[in-house]
N, C-alpha and C positions, 0 to 999 in steps of 0.2 A: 541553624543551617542557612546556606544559601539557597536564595531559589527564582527565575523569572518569572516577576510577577504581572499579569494582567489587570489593571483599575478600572478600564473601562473601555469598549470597543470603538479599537482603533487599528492604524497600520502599523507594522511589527514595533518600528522605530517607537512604537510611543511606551513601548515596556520596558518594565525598569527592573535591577536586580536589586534583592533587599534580603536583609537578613531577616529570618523568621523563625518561632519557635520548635524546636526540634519535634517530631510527633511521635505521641505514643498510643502504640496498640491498646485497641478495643474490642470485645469479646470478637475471636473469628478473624484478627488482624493481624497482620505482620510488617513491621518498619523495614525499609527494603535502605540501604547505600545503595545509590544509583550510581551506578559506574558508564553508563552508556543509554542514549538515548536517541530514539529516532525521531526522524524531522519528515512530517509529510505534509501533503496538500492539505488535507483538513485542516491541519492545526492553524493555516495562513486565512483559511476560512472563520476557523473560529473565532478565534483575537478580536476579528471585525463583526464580532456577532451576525454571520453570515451563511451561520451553518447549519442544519436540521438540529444539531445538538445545542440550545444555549446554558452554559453553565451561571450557576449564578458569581454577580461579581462580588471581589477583586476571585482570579483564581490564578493556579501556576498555570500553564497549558503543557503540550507532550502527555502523551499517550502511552509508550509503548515504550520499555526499559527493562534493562539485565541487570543485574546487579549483588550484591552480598546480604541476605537477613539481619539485620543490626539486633532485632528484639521481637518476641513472639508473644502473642497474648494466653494467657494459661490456659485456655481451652482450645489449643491450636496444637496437635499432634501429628499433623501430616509436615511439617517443616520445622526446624531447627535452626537454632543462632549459626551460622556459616555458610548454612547452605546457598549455594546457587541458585539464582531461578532469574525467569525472563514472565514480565507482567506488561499485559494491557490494561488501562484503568483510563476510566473517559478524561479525568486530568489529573495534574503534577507532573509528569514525568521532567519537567524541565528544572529540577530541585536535587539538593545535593544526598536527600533522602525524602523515599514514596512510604504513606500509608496507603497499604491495599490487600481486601481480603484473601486469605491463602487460597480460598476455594478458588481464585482466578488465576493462580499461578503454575507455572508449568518447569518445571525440571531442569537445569540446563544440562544437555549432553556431556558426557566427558570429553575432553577436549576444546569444545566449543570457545571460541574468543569471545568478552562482552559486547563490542562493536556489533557482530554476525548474531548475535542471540536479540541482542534491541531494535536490528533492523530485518526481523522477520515477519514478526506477526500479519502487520498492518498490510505490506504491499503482498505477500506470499500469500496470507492468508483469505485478502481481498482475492484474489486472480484465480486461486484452488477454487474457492467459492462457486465463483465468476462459471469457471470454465468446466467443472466436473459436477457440482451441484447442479447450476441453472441452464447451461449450453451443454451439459451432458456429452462433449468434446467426445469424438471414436476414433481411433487408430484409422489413419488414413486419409483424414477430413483435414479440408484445407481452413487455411483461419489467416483472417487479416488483423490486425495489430495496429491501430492509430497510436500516435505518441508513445510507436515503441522501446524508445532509449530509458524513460523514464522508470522509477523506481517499479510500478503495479506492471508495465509493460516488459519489462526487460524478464519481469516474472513469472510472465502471460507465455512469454516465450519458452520460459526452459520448461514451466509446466505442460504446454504442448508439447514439446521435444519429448518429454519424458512418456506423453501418454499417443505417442505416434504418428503427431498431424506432420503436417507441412507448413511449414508457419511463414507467410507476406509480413514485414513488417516494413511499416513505413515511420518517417520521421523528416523532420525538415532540412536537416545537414546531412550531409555524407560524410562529418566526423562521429555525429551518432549513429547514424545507420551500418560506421565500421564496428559501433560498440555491439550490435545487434546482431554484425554477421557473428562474432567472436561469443554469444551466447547462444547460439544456434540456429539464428534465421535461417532459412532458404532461400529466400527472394527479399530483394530491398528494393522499396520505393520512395524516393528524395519527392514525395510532394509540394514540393517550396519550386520544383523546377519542371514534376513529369505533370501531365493529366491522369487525375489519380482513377479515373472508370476507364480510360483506356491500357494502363498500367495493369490495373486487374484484370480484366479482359485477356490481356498477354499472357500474366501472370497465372492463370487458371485454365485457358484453352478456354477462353467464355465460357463459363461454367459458372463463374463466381465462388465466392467463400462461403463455404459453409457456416461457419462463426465468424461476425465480423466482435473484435473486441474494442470498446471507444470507452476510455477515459478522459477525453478530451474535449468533446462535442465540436460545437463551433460551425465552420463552414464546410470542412469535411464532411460530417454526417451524411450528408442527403446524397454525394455522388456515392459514397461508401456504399450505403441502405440500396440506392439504385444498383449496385453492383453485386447485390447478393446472389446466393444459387436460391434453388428452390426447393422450400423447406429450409432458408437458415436461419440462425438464430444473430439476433442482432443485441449481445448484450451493451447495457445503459449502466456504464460504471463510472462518473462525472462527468467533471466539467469544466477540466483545469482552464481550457481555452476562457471562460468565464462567461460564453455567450451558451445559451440552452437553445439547442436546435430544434427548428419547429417542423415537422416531416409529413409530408403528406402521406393520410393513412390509407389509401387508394395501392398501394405500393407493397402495402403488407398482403393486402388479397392477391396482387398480380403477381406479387412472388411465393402464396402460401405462404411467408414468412414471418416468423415470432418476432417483440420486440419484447424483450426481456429484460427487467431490472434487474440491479445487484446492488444489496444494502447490506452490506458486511456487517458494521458493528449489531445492526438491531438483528442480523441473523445471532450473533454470537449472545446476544442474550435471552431470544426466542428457543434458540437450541443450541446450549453449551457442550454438551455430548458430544455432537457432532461437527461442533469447531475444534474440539480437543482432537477428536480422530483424524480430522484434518491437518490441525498441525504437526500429530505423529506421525502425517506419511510423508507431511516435508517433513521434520527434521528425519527422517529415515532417507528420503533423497538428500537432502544433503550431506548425511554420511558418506554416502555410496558415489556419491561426486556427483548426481544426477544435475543438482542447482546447486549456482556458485552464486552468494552472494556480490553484488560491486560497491563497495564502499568507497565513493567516489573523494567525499569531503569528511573531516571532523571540527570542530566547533567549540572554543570552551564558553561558557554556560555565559560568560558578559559578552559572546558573540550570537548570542541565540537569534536576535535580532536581525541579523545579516542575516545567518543560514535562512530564519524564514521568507529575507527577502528575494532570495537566490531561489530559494522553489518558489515563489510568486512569480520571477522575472524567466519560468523555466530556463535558468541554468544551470538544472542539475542534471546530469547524467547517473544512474542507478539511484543508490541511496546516500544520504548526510546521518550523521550524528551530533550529536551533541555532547561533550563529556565532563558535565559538572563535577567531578572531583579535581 
C-alpha cells in the first residue's frame, strides 16, 4: 500500500509518500481501505513533533478516516469484511489502508458519503465536547466563536444552533464570516477591521457572552475573556494562531468566570462511552439536517503535503480531506 510517511519532525513539505507493507489484523483488529480522510490542525502540529501527542518515528500521520473493512482478525465479531465504518486512531489515517482496533470503530450511517463520515469525528466531536460536556451551553445563551469559519468553529456553530444559543461568530474576512452567516451565525464580527470588546458589547446589549469558544488563542483572547458576562465560561480549545495567550487571572474573579479546558482526544480515551453517545447525537443531527458538514477541499494522498500546509497557513474554510485511493 501506499501511505505518507513521517521520518522525522519537520514541516509538512519534508514527507514523503512510499510504498509500505500491507497490514494485517491482530487479535481485536481490523484492516480498514481508507477511502477518505480528514486533515486537521493537530496533524500540522504533529509532523513537527509539536504536539501533547509524540508518536514514535518514522509514522503515517491523519487520524480520522471512513472507509471499507478489507480483513478482520478471528476474534472480531462485531464487524465484517465490507462493512462501512468511520475510525479515529492517534495515527495512519493518511495511508491507502488503516490498522485499527474494532472496539474504536463506529458504523457508518446509511447513506452517509465517505468524505462526510472522515470529517466528523475530530472537529464535531471536539466542539460537542467543548460546548455540551464542559460549557454546559443552555438554550438561550449567547456564545462568541473566535475563528469561526474554521473546521472545530464552523461546528461550534451549528452545535449551538441546534442546542438554542445565539451564536457571535467572528473571523477575519467577510468572505468567511458569509460562510458562518450560511451555517447559522447570528451576529458576525470581521476582527481584522471592528474592535472586537466594543463589537461584543453591541453585540450582547453589554452583557457579554456567556460561552466565549477560542480555538485560536493568540491576541484575541484577552479582549474576548474581558468581554465575558458573568458566570461565563471561557472554553481553551487551541491554538491555531500558534501564540498561547497569557491572561490575567484577576479577570476570572471580576467576572466570576470559569476558564475551562477542552482536551478531546485524552477525553475520548478517559471515557469512550461517552464519546460514542456523543457521536450518536451528531450523526442523529446530521440526519435530520441539524449540521451540515462543509467540505471545502480534497487532496490525493502525494498532495497531503499541501492540504497540511493550507491548514497551517489558515486557508481552510470548514473541513479538507485527503483521498488516498
Amino acid at each position: 500500500m501506499k501511505a505518507v510517511v513521517c521520518q522525522a519532525w519537520g514541516v509538512p513539505d519534508t514527507l514523503t509518500v512510499q510504498e509500505l507493507q500491507d497490514p494485517q489484523p491482530g487479535p481485536g483488529q481490523v484492516v480498514i481501505d481508507v477511502q477518505a480522510a480528514g486533515v486537521n490542525f493537530p496533524d500540522v502540529l504533529i509532523v513537527q513533533g509539536k504536539y501533547q501527542f509524540k508518536p514514535e518515528l518514522p509514522f503515517v500521520p491523519g487520524s480520522e478516516v471512513a472507509g471499507v473493512i478489507r480483513s478482520v482478525a478471528d476474534d472480531v465479531t462485531t464487524f465484517k469484511v465490507g462493512d462501512k465504518v468511520i475510525a479515529f486512531t492517534p495515527t495512519g489515517g493518511f495511508g491507502q489502508q488503516l490498522l485499527a482496533p474494532a472496539q474504536s470503530l463506529i458504523p457508518m450511517p446509511p447513506g452517509m458519503d465517505f468524505e462526510t463520515a472522515a470529517a466528523i469525528t475530530l472537529t464535531y466531536g471536539t466542539s460537542y465536547h467543548a460546548i455540551v460536556d464542559r460549557a454546559k451551553l443552555e438554550n438561550g445563551e449567547n456564545m462568541l466563536i473566535l475563528g469561526a469559519a474554521g473546521g472545530v468553529g464552523l461546528a461550534a456553530i451549528e452545535i449551538g444552533k441546534a442546542l438554542g444559543a445565539r451564536i457571535i461568530a467572528c473571523a477575519s474576512t467577510n468572505e468567511k464570516l458569509e460562510v458562518c452567516r450560511r451555517h447559522g451565525a447570528d451576529v458576525l464580527i470581521n476582527y481584522s477591521k471592528e474592535d472586537l470588546r466594543e463589537a461584543v458589547k453591541a453585540a450582547t446589549g453589554g452583557k457579554g457572552p456567556d460561552v466565549i469558544y477560542d480555538p485560536v488563542g493568540g491576541e484575541y483572547a484577552e479582549p474576548a475573556f474581558r468581554s465575558i458576562a458573568w458566570g461565563g465560561r471561557y472554553l481553551v480549545v487551541g491554538f491555531a494562531n500558534g501564540e498561547i495567550p497569557k491572561l490575567p487571572l484577576n479577570l476570572t474573579l471580576l467576572k466570576g468566570a470559569s476558564l475551562v479546558g477542552v482536551f478531546w482526544g485524552e477525553f475520548t480515551k478517559r471515557n469512550p462511552k461517552g464519546n460514542l453517545s456523543n457521536m450518536r447525537q451528531l450523526l442523529q443531527w446530521l440526519q435530520e439536517g441539524k449540521i451540515k458538514l462543509l467540505i471545502s477541499g480534497r487532496y490525493k494522498l502525494e498532495e497531503a503535503a499541501q492540504a497540511l500546509n493550507d491548514m497551517a497557513a489558515r486557508r481552510v474554510t470548514g473541513k479538507i480531506v485527503v483521498l488516498p485511493q
